[in-house]
N, C-alpha and C positions, 0 to 999 in steps of 0.2 A: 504494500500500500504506500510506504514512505516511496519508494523508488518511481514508483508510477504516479506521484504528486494528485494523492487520492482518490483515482481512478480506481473501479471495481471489477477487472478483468472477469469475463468468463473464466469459466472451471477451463472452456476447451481450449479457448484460446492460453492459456499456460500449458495445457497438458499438448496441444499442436505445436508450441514453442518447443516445448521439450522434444518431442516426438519429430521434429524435421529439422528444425534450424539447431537444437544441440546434438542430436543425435550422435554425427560425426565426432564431437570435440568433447562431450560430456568427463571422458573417464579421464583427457587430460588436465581440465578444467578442475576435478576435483584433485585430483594430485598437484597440482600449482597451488591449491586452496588448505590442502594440508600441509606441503612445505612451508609455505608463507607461516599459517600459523603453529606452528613449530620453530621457525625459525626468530618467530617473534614471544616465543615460550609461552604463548597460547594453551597451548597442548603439550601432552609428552604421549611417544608413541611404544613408552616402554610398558605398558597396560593396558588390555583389551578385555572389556567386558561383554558379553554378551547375556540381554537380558530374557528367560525363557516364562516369564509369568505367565499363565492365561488369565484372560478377564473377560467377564462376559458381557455383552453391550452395553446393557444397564448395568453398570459395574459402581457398586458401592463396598464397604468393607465386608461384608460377609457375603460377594460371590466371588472370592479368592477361589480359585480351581487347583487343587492338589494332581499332580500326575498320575498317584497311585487311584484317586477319585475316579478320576478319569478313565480309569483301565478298567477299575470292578463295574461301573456305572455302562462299559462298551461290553464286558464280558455279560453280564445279565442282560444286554440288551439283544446281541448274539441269541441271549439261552431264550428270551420272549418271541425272538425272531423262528426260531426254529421250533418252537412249541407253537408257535400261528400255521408256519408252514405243514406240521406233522397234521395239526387237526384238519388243514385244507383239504390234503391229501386224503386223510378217512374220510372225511365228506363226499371226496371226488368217487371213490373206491365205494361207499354205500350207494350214491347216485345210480354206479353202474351196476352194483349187481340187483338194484331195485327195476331199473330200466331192463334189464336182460332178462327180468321173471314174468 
């Protein structure tokens, strides 16, 4: 907003900025941009964090997502999935041999 002397670009118009006219120069443009601030002790490149939280859209403090949550909450959903499927199946399997008599 400051750069563009209050102007409210389109979403597309940044994201076509990005997508044609940086496309070519982007990945130099950020390495000039990390040098620089490094050079100016900005930053130190001697720690790298990476952050792996999940949160969920409506994210306030109690829907922090644990990864083990994650994994029993996908495994029981798996075990519902396949207890829908088995019953289909018998449904499908009564149909027929109700049809065939």
């Amino acid at each position: 907003m400051w750069l563009s002397g209050g102007l409210q670009p389109d979403f597309r118009t940044l994201n076509d900025f990005r997508g044609q006219k940086l496309k070519a120069s982007i990945e130099k443009i950020f390495s000039q941009l990390v040098e620089m601030m490094v050079d100016l002790e900005l930053i130190s490149l001697e720690k790298q964090f990476i952050d792996g939280i999940k949160i969920e859209a409506n994210a306030h403090k109690y829907s922090f997502v644990w990864k083990k949550a994650v994994e029993k909450n996908k495994v029981r959903l798996h075990a519902r999935i396949d207890a829908v499927l088995t019953e289909i199946g018998q449904a499908i399997e009564l149909d027929i041999i109700h049809t065939d008599n």
